[in-house]
MIMI-462841 format. One record per residue (C-alpha): residue number from 1; x, y, z. Coordinates in nm, 2 decimals. Example, Ala and Ser with C-alpha at 12.3 -4.5 7.8 and 13.67 -1.06 7.14 Angstrom:
BEGIN
{drenmi->1&c1->1.23&c2->-0.45&c3->0.78}
{drenmi->2&c1->1.37&c2->-0.11&c3->0.71}
//
This chain:
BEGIN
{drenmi->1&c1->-0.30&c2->-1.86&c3->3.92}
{drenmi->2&c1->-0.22&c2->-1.55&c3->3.69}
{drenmi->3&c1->0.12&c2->-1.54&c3->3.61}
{drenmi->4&c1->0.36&c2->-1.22&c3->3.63}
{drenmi->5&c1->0.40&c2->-1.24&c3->3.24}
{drenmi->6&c1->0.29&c2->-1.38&c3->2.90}
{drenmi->7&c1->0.43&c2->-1.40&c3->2.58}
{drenmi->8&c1->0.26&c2->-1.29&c3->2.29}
{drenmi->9&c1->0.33&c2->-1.13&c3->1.92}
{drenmi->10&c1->0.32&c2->-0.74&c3->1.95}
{drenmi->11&c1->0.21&c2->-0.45&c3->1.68}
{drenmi->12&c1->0.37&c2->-0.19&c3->1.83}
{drenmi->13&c1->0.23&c2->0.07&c3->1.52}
{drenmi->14&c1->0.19&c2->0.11&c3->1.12}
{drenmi->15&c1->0.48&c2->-0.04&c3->0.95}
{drenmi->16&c1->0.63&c2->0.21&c3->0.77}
{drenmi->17&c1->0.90&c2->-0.01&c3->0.60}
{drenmi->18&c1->0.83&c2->-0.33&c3->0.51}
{drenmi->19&c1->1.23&c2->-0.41&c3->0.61}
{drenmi->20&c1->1.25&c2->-0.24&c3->0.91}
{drenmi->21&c1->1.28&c2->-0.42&c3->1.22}
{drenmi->22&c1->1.23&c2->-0.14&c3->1.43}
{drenmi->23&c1->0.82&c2->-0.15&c3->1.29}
{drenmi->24&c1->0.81&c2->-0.50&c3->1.22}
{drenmi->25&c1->0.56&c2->-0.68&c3->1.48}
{drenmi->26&c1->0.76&c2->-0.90&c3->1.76}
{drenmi->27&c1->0.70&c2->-1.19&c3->1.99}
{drenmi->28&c1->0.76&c2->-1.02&c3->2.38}
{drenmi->29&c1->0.73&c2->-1.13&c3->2.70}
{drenmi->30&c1->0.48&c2->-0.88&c3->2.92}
{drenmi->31&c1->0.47&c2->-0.82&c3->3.27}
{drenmi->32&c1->0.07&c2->-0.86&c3->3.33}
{drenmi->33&c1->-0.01&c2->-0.47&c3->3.40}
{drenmi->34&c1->0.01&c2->-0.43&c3->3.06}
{drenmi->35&c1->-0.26&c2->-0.64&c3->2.96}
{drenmi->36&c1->-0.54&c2->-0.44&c3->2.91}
{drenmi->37&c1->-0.85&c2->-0.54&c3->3.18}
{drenmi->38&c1->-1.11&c2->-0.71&c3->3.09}
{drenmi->39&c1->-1.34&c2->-0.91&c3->3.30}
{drenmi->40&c1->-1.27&c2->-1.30&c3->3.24}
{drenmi->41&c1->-0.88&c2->-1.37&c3->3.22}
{drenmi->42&c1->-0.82&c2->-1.69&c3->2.98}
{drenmi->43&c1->-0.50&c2->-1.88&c3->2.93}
{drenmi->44&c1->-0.56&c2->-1.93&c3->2.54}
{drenmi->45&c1->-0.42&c2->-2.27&c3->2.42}
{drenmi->46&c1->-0.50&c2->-2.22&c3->2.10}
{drenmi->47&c1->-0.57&c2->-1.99&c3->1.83}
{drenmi->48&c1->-0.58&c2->-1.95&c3->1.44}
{drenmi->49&c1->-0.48&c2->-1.74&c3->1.15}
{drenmi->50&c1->-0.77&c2->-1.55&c3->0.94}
{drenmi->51&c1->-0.71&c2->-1.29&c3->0.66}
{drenmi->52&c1->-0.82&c2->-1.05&c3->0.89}
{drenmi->53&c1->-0.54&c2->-1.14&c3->1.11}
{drenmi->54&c1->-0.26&c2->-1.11&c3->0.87}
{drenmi->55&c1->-0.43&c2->-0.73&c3->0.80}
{drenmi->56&c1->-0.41&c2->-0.66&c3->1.19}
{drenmi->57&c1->-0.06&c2->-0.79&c3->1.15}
{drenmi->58&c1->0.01&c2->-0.52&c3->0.95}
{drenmi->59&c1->-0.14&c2->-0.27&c3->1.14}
{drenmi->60&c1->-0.42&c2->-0.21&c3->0.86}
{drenmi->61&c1->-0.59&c2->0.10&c3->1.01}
{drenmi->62&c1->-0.90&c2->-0.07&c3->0.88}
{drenmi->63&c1->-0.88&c2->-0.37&c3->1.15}
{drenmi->64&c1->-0.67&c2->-0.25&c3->1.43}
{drenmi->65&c1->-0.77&c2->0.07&c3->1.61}
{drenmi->66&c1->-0.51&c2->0.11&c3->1.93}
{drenmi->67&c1->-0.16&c2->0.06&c3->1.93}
{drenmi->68&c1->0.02&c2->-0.15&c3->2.04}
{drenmi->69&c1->-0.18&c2->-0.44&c3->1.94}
{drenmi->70&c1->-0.20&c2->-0.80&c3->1.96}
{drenmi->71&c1->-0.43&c2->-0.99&c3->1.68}
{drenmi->72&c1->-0.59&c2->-1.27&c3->1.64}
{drenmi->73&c1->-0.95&c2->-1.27&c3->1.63}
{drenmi->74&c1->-0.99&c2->-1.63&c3->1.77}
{drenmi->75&c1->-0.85&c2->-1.79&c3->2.11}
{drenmi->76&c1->-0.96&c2->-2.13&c3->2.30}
{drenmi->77&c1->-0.85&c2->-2.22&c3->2.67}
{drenmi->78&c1->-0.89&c2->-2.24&c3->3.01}
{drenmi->79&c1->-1.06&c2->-1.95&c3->3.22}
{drenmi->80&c1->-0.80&c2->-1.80&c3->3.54}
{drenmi->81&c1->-1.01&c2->-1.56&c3->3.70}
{drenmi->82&c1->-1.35&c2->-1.49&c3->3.65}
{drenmi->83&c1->-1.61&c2->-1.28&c3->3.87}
{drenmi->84&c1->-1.89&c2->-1.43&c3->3.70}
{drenmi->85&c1->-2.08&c2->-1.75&c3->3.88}
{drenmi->86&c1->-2.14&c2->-1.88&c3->3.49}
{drenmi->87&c1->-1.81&c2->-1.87&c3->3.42}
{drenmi->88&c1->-1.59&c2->-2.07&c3->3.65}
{drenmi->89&c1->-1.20&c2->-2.08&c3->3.66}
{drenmi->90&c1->-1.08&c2->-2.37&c3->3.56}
{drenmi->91&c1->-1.30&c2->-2.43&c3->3.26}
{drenmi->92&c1->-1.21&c2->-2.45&c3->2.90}
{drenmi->93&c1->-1.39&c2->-2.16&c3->2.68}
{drenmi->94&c1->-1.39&c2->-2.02&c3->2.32}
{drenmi->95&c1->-1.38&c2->-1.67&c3->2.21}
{drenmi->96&c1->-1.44&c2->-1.56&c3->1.85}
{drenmi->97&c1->-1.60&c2->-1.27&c3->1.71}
{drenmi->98&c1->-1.72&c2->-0.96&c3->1.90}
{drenmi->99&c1->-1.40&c2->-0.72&c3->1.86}
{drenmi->100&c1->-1.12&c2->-0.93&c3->1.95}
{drenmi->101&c1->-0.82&c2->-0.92&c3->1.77}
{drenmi->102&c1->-0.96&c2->-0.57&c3->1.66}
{drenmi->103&c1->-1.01&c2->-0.33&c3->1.95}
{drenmi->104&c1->-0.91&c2->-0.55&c3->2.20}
{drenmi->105&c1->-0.62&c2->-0.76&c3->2.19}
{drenmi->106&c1->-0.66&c2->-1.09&c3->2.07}
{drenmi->107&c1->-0.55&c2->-1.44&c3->2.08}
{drenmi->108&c1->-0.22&c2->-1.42&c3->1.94}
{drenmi->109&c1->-0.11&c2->-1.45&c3->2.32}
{drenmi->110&c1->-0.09&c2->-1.67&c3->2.63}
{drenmi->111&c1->-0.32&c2->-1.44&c3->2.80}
{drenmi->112&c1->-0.63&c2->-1.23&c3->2.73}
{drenmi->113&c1->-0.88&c2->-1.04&c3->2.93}
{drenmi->114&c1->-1.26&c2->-1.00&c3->2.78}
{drenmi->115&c1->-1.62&c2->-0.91&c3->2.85}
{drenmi->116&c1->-1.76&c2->-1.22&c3->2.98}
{drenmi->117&c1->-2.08&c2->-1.18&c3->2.70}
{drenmi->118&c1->-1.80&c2->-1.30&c3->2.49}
{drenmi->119&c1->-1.72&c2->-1.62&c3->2.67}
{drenmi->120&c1->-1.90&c2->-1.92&c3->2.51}
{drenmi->121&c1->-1.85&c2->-2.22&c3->2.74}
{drenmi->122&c1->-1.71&c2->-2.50&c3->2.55}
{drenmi->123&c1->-1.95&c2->-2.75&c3->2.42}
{drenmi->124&c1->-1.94&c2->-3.08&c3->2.48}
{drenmi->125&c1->-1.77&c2->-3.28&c3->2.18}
{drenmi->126&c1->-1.51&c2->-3.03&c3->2.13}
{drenmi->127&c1->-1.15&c2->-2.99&c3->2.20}
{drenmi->128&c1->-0.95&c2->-2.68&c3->2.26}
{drenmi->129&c1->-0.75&c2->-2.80&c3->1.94}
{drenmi->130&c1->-1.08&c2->-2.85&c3->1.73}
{drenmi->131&c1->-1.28&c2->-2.52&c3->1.82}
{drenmi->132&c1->-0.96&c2->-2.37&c3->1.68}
{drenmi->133&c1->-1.00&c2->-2.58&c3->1.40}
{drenmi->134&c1->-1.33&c2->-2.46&c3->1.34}
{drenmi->135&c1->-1.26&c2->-2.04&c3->1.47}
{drenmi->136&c1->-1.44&c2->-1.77&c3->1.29}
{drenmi->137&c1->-1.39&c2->-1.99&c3->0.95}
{drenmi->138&c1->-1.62&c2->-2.26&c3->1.05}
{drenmi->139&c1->-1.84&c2->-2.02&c3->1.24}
{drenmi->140&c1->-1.91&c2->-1.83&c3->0.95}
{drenmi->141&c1->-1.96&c2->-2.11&c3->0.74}
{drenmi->142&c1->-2.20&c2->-2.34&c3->0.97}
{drenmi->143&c1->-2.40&c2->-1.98&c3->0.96}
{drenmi->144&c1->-2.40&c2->-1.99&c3->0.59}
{drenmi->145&c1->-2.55&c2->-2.35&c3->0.58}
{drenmi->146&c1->-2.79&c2->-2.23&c3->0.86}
{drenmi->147&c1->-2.90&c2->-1.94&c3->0.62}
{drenmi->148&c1->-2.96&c2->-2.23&c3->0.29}
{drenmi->149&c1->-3.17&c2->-2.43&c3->0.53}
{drenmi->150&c1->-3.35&c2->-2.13&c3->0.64}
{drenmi->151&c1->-3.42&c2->-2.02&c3->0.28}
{drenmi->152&c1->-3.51&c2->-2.42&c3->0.24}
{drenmi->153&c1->-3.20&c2->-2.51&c3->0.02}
{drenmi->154&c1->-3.19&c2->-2.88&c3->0.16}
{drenmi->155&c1->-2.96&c2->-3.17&c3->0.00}
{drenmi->156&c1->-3.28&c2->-3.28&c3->-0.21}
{drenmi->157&c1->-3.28&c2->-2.95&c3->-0.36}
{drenmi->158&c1->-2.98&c2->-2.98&c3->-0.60}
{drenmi->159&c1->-2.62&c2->-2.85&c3->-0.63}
{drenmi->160&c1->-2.45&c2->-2.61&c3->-0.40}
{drenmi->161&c1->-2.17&c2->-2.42&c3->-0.51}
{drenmi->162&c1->-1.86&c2->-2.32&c3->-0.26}
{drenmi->163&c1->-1.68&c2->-2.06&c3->-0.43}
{drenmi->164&c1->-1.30&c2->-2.01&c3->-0.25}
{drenmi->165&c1->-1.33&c2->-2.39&c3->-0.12}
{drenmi->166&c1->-0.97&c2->-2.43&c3->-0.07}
{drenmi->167&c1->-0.94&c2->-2.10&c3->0.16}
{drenmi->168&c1->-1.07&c2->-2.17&c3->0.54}
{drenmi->169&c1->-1.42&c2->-2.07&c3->0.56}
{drenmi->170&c1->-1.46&c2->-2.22&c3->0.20}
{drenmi->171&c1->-1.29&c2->-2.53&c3->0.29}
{drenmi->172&c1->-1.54&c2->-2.54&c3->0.62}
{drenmi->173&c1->-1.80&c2->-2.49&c3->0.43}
{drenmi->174&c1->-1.75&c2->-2.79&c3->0.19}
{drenmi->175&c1->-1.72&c2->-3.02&c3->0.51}
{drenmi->176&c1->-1.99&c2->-2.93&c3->0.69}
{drenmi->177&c1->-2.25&c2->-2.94&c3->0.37}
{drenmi->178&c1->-2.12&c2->-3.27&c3->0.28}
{drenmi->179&c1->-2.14&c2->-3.38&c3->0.61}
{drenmi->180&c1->-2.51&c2->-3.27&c3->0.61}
{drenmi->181&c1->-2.58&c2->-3.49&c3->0.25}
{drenmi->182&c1->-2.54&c2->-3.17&c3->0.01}
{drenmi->183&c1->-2.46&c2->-3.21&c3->-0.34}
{drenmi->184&c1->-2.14&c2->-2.97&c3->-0.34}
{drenmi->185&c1->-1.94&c2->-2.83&c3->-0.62}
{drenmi->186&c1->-1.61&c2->-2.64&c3->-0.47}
{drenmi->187&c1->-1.49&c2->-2.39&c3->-0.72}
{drenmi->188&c1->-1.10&c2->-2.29&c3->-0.66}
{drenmi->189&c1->-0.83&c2->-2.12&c3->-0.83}
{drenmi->190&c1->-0.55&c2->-2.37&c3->-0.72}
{drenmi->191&c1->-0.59&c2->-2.65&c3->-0.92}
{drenmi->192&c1->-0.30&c2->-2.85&c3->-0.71}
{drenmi->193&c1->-0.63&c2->-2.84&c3->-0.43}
{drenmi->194&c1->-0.87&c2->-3.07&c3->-0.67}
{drenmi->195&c1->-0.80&c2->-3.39&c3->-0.49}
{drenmi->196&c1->-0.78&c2->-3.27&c3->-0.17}
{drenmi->197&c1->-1.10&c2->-3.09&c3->-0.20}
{drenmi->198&c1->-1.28&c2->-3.43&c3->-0.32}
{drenmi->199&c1->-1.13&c2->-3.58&c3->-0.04}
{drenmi->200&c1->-1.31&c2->-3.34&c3->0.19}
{drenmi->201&c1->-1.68&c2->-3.42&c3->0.01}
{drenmi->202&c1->-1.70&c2->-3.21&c3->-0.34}
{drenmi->203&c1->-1.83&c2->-3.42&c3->-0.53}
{drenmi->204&c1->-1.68&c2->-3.26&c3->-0.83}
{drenmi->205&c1->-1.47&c2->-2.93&c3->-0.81}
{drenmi->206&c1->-1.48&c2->-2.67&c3->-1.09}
{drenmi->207&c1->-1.26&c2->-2.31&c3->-1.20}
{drenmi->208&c1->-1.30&c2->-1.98&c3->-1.13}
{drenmi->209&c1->-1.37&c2->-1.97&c3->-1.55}
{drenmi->210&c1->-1.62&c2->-2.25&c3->-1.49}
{drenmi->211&c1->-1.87&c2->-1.99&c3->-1.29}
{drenmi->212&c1->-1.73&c2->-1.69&c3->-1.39}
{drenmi->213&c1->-1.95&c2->-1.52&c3->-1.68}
{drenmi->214&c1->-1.82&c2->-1.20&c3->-1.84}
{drenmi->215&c1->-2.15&c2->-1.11&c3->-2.07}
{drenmi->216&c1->-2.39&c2->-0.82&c3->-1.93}
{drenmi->217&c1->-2.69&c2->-1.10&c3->-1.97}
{drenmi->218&c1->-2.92&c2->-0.98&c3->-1.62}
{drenmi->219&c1->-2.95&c2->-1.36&c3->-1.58}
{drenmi->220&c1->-2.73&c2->-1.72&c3->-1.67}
{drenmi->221&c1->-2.90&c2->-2.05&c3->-1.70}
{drenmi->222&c1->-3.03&c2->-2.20&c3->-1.37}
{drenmi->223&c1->-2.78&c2->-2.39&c3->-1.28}
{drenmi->224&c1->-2.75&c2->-2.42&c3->-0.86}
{drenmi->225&c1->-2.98&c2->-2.47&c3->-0.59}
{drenmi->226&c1->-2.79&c2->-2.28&c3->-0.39}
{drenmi->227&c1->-2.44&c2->-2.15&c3->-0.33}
{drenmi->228&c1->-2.16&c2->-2.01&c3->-0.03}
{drenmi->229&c1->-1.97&c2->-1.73&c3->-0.18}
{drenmi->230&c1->-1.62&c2->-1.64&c3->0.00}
{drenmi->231&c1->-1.53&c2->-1.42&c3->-0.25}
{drenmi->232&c1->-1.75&c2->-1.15&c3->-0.44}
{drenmi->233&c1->-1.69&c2->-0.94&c3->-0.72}
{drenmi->234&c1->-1.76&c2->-1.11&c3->-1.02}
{drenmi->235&c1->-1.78&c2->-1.45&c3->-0.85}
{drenmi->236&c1->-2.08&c2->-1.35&c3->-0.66}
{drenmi->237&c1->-2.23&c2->-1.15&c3->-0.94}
{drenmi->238&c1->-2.24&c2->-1.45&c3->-1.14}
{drenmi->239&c1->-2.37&c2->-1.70&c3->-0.88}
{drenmi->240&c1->-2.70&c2->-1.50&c3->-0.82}
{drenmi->241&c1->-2.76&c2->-1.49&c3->-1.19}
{drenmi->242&c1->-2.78&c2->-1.88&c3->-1.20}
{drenmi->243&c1->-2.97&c2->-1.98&c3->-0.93}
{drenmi->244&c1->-3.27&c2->-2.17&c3->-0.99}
{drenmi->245&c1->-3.60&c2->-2.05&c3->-0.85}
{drenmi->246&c1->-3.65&c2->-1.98&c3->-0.49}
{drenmi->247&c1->-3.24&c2->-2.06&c3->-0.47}
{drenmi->248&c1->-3.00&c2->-1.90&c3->-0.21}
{drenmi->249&c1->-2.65&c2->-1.72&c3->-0.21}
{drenmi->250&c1->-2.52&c2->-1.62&c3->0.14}
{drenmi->251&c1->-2.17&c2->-1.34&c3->0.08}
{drenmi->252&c1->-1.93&c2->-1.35&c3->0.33}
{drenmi->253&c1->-1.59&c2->-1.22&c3->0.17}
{drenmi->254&c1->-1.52&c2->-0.98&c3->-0.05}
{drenmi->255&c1->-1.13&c2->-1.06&c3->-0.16}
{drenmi->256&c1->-1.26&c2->-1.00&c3->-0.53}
{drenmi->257&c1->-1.45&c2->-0.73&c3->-0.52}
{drenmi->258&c1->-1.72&c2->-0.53&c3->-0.29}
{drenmi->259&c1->-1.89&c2->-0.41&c3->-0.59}
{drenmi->260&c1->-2.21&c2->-0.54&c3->-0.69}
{drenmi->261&c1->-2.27&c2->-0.46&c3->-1.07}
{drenmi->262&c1->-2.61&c2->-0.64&c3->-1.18}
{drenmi->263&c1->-2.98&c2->-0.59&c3->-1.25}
{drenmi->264&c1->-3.24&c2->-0.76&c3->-0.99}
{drenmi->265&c1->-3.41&c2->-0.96&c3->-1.26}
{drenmi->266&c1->-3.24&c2->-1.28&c3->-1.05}
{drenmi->267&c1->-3.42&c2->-1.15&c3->-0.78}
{drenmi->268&c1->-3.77&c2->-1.09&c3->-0.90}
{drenmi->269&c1->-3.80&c2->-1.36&c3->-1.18}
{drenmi->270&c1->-3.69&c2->-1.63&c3->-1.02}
{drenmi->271&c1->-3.71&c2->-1.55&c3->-0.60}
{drenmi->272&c1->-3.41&c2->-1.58&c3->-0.51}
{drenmi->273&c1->-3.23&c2->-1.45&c3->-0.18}
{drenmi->274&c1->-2.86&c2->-1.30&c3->-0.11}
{drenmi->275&c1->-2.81&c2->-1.38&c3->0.25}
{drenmi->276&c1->-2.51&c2->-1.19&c3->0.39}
{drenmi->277&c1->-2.31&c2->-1.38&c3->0.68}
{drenmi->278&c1->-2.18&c2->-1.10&c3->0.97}
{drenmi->279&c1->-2.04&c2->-1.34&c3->1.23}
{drenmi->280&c1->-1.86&c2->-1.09&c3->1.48}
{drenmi->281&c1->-2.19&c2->-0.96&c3->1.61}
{drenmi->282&c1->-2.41&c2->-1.29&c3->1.60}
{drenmi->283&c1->-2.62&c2->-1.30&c3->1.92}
{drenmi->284&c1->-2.51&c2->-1.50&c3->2.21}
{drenmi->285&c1->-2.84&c2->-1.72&c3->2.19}
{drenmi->286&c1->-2.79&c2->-1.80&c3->1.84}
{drenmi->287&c1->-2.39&c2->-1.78&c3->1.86}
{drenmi->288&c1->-2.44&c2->-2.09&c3->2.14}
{drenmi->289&c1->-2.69&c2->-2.27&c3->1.95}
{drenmi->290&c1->-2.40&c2->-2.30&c3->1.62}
{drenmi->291&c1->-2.15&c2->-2.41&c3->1.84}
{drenmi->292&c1->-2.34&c2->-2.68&c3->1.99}
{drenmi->293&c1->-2.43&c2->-2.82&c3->1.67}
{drenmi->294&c1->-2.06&c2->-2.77&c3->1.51}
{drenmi->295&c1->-1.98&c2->-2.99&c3->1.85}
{drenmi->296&c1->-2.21&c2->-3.27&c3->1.79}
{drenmi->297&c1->-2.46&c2->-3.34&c3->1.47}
{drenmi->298&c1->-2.28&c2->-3.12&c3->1.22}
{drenmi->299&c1->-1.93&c2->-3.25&c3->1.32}
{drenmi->300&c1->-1.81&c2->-3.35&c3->1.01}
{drenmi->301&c1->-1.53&c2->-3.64&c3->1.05}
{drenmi->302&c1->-1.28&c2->-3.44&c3->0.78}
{drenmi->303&c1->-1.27&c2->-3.21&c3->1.06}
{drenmi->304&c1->-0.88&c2->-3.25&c3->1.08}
{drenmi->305&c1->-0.79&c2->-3.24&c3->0.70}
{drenmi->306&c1->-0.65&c2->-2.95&c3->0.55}
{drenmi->307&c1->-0.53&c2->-2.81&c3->0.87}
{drenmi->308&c1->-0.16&c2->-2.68&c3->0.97}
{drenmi->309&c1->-0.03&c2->-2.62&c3->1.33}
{drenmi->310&c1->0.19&c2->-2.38&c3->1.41}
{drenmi->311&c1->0.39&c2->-2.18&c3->1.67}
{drenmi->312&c1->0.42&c2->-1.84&c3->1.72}
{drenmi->313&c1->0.76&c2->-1.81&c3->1.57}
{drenmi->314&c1->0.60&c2->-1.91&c3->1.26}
{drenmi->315&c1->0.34&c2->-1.68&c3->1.20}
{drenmi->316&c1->0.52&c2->-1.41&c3->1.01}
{drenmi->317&c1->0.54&c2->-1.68&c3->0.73}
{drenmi->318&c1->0.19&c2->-1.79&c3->0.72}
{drenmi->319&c1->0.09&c2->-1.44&c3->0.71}
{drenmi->320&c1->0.25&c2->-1.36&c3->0.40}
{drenmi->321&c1->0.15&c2->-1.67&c3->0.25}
{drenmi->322&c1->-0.23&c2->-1.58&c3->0.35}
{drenmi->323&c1->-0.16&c2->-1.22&c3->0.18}
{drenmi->324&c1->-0.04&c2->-1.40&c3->-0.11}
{drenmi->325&c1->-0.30&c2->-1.61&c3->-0.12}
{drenmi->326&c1->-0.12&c2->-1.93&c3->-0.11}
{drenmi->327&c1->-0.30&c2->-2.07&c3->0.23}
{drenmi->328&c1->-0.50&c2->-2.35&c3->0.21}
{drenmi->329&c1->-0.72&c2->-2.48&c3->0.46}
{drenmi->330&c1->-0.67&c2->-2.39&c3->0.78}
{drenmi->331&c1->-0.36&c2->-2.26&c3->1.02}
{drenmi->332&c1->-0.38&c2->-2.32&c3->1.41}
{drenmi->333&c1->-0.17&c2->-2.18&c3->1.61}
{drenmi->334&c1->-0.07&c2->-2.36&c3->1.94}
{drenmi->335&c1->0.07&c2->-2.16&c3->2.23}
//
């Protein structure tokens, strides 16, 4: 049964002043009319925090293109009406990608209302909690280590770097290659994270300065088999130019830069591949296929680590520590 309301944390428009409360986003109870109709009505359980959250929290013009707005790019519960056969009330479902949280309003609620193309049944060997866990982080990541394998960077092949390993899809990313048998070096900024990151398979974490190389040399000394970069800039300028031959990088961030400033000598001398990672738009064939291995085989049993729960009262905290970059991990939030 749809209920007359749901709560949910509202961007009523640009904030204008940072201390205003009249701009500020706020948590609101709704009578149903006003969420906007979709075709599959979910009571979301679950959902996370992602940088691109914390932006929509803001109202970043880039991320959020109607107001008011709800964010949250990732929600996980149990379907309440659905005029689809395949999709059946009562069952539990995951939503990532696609636009919501961006166009549409997102998980940061009790309720939401989506195409039903978006719906992915969940699979079995997950938990609401856990494909939460996972969201648009692990997603993004488990298609990162789908792009390696399908560049054949296997755990035989040598090291592979994680640049950002402490942040979520970074930190996904070291789980699930460990999980898998890789060799993996995480690379982080927070050197408080070293131990942790070990914990969660690196076999031995390095510094930004470890990878980083300021010279204008079109190419480093081979040093990776392969490498996940979260970051960009300089970080993934550097990993392409030392990547042993026929080695991969796949780019999925660009928190340190969107410029790429190098020659292709990487490229053509020793055959290597940039694979970029675009998860929102990943086909529902393929989209399925990732979520059934994240549910079973690639499951790695770290899953849990390195995660924080939280309620929706809490959010406005996390965000700013995300915009600060201070998060670590990753934040679910339970409704």
């Amino acid at each position: 049964m749809i209920p007359d309301l749901f709560r949910c944390l509202l961007v009523d428009q640009p904030p204008t002043d940072a201390n205003s409360a009249s701009t500020a986003p706020q948590i609101v109870d709704l009578p149903i009319g006003r969420l906007p109709a979709g075709e599959v009505t979910i009571r979301v359980a679950y959902s996370s925090l992602n940088y691109k959250d914390a932006l929509a929290y803001q109202g970043h013009r880039g991320v959020v293109k109607n107001f008011p707005h709800v964010p949250g790019i990732d929600a996980a519960g149990v379907v309440l009406d659905s005029p689809h056969p395949s999709i059946l009330a009562g069952a539990e479902v995951l939503v990532t990608g696609y636009e919501l949280g961006q166009s549409s309003w997102g998980g940061w609620s009790e309720l939401i209302s989506v195409p039903a193309a978006w719906v992915v049944p969940m699979p079995r060997g997950l938990t609401l909690r856990e494909a939460m866990i996972y969201g648009t982080a692990g997603f993004t990541a488990a298609q990162s280590v789908m792009a390696l394998q399908r560049n054949e960077v296997f755990p035989k092949s040598g090291e592979v770097v994680v640049s950002g390993a402490s942040g979520g899809v970074g930190s996904m990313a070291v789980r699930l290659l460990a999980h898998l048998g890789y060799n993996v070096v995480a690379v982080t900024g927070k050197k408080e994270q070293h131990a942790a990151l070990l914990e969660l398979g690196a076999q031995r974490v390095l510094t930004r300065e470890d990878i980083v190389d300021g010279s204008q040399r079109p190419m480093l000394s081979a040093r990776w088999a392969g490498a996940v970069d979260t970051v960009g800039g300089k970080m993934l300028e550097s990993l392409l130019r030392s990547i042993r031959y026929g080695g991969c990088v796949t780019a999925c961030g660009l928190v340190a830069g969107a410029e790429l400033a190098m020659t292709v000598y990487p490229f053509l001398l020793r055959g290597i591949s940039l694979c970029g990672i675009a998860s929102a738009d990943c086909p529902a064939d393929k989209r399925m296929k990732i979520w059934e291995l994240l549910a079973g085989e690639w499951k790695p049993s770290t899953l849990a680590e390195l995660v924080s729960e939280v309620e929706m009262e809490e959010l406005p905290e996390q965000v700013e520590r995300i915009l600060r970059g201070e998060m670590v991990g990753r934040v679910v939030l339970r409704l």
